[in-house]
C-alpha positions in Angstrom: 150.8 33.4 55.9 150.2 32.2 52.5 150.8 34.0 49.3 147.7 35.7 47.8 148.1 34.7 43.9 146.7 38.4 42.8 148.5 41.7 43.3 145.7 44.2 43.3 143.6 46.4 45.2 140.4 48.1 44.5 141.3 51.4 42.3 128.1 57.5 37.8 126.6 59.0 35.9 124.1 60.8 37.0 122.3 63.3 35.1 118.8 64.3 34.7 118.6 66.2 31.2 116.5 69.3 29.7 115.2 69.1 25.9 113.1 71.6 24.4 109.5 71.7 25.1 106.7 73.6 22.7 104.0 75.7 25.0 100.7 74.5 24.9 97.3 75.5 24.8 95.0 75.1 27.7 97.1 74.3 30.1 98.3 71.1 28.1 101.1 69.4 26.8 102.0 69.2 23.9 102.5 65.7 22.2 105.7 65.0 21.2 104.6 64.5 17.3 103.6 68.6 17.4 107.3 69.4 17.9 109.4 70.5 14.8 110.7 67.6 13.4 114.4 68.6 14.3 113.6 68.6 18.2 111.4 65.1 17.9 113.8 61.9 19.8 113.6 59.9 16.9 114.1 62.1 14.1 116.5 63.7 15.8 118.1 60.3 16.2 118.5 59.5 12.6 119.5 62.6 11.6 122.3 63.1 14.5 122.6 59.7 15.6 121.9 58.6 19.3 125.1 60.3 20.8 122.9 63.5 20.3 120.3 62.9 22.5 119.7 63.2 26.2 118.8 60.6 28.8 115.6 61.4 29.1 114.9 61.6 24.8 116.7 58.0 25.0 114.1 56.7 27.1 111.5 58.7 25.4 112.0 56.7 22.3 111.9 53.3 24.4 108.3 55.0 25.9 106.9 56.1 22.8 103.8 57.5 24.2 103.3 59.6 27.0 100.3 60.0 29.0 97.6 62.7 29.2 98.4 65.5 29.7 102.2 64.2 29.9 104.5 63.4 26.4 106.4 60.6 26.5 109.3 63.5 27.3 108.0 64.6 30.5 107.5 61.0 31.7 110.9 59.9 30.9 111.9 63.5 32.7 110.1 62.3 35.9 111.4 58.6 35.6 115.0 60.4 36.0 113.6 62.7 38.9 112.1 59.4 40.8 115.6 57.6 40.0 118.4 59.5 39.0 120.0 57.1 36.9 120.4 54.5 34.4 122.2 52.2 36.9 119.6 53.1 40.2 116.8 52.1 37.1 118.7 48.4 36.5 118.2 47.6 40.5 114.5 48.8 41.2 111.9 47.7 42.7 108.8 47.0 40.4 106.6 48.5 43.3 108.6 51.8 42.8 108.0 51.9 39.0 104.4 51.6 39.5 104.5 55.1 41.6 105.0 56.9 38.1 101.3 57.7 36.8 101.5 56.8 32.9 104.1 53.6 33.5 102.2 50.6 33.1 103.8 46.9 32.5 104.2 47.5 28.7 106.3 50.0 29.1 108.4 48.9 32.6 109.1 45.4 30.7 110.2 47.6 28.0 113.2 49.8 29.9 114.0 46.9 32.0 114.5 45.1 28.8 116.9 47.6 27.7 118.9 47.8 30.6 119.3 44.3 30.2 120.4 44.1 26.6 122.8 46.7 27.8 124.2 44.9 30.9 124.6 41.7 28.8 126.0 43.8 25.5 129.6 44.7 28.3 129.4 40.9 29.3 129.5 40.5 25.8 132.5 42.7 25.2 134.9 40.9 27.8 134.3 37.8 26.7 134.8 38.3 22.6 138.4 40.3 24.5 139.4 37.5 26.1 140.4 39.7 29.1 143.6 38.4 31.0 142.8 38.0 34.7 146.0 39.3 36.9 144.5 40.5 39.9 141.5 40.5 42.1 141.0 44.2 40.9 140.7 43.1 36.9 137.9 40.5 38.2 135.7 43.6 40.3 136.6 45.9 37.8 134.3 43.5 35.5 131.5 42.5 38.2 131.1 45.2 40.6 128.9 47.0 38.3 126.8 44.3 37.7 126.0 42.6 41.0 126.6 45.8 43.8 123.6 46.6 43.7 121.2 43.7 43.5 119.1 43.1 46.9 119.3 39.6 46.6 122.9 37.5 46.9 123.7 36.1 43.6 126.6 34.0 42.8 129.3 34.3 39.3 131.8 31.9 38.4 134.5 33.0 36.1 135.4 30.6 33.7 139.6 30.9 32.5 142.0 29.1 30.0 145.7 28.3 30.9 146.5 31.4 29.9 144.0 33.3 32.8 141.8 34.5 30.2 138.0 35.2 30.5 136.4 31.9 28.1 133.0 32.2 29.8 131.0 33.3 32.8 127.6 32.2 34.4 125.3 32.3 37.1 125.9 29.6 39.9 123.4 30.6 42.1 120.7 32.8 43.7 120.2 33.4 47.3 122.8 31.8 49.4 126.1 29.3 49.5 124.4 27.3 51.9 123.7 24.4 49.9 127.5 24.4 48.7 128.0 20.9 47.2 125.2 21.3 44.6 126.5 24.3 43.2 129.8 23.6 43.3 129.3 20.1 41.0 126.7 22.6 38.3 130.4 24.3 38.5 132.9 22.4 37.7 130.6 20.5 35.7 130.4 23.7 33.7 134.0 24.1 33.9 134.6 20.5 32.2 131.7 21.3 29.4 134.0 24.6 28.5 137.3 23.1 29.3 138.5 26.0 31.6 142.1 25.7 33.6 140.7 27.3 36.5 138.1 29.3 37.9 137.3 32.7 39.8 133.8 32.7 41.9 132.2 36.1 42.7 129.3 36.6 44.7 128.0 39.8 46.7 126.5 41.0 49.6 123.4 43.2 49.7 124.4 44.9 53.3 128.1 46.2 52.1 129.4 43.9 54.7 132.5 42.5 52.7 133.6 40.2 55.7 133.0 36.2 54.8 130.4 34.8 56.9 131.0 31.2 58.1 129.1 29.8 55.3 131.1 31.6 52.8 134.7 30.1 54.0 133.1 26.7 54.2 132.1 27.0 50.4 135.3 28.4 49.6 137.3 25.0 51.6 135.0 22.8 49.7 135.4 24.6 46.1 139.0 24.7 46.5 139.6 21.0 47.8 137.0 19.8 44.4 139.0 22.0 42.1 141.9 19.8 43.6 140.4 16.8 43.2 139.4 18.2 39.6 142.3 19.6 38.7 140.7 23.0 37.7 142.3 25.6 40.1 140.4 27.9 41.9 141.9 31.3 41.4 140.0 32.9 43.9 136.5 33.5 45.7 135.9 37.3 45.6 132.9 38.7 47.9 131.5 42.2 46.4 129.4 44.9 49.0 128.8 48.3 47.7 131.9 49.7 45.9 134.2 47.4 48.2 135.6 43.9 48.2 137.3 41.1 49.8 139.7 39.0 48.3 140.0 35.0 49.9 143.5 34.9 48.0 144.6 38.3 48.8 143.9 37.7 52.2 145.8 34.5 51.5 142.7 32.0 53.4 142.4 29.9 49.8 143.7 26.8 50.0 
């Protein structure tokens, strides 16, 4: 039995929100620029700042309109109903958007915009920390919010210094490890460009199925033996399903 290099194991928000809403004549609703001007997203915004506000007066703002006989309020109320959260929004179907009556591409580009900026604003923060990589856990802790829920397999490589901290990450690939030598040259090519020590790849699985398939501890022999050949270590291959995870050097199969 070999000796896993980490000692770790694996250690939402959800809320739909009420604001106030003026009555309305015949039956309709009010536009959000009849409101006082202390109840209005944005003004309320710069007067409060954006800790003040709701979910759904957050995504109002992003909406700016609504659509007859719905403010952009109520359609950011029943954007929360359809999906519950910020994090079920991130991992949708565009079909499913389209269901909403108001939501047309202008405004879908613009949330999933913002959910981006804000997905890439935390990558952003670990890698201006410099994070310290000790365990398979400090790795998940990192990716399993970005990649658990994806429908399609994607692929992250971890980039370290000597010192096992976080220089840079990237995409190695979408869809499968089957073609493994292609992706693992764009890796350690990559790895050379940055002049990492080692490396950590990541990848998930859409069914929650953390067990490696076959293809999945062939990669993992042939990264391994090239980071040998390379001498760039490979810390670990980490597989991610649902809140779960499997660990190739906990499990001590990395070579």
């Amino acid at each position: 039995m070999k000796t896993s290099f980490w000692v770790g194991k694996l250690s939402n928000q959800s809320t739909t929100t009420k604001g106030c809403q003026p009555t309305t004549n015949q039956g309709n609703i009010a536009g959000i620029k009849n409101w006082p001007i202390d109840e209005r997203p944005r003004e309320k915004l710069l007067k409060r700042g954006p800790g003040a506000l709701t979910n759904s007066e957050l995504l109002a703002i992003l909406l700016r309109t609504g659509v007859a006989p719905k403010s952009a309020i109520d359609l950011a109320r029943e954007i929360f109903q359809k999906f519950g959260t910020f994090r079920n929004m991130s991992h949708t179907d565009m079909r499913e958007w389209k269901d909403i009556r108001g939501l047309g591409p202008a405004k879908i580009t613009q949330i999933m915009a913002a959910l981006e900026i804000g997905r890439r604003f935390r990558e952003d923060e670990v890698l201006s920390a410099k994070q310290k990589i000790t365990s398979a856990q400090d790795i998940v802790d990192i990716m399993l919010p970005q990649i658990r829920d994806l429908k399609t397999e994607v692929s992250k490589v971890i980039y370290l210094n000597s010192d096992n901290r976080i220089i840079f990450t990237a995409d190695a690939a979408i869809g499968t490890v089957n073609e493994a030598m292609p992706i693992i040259r764009e890796i350690f090519h990559t790895a050379l460009q940055k002049f990492a020590a080692t490396i950590i790849c990541v990848h998930n699985h859409p069914s929650g199925n953390i067990k490696p398939s076959p293809e999945d501890e062939r990669f993992t022999r042939e990264l391994s033996a090239a980071g040998k050949l390379m001498g760039i270590k490979v810390l670990d291959h980490i597989i991610i399903g649902g809140d779960s995870f499997y660990s190739f050097a906990d499990d001590g199969a990395l070579e």
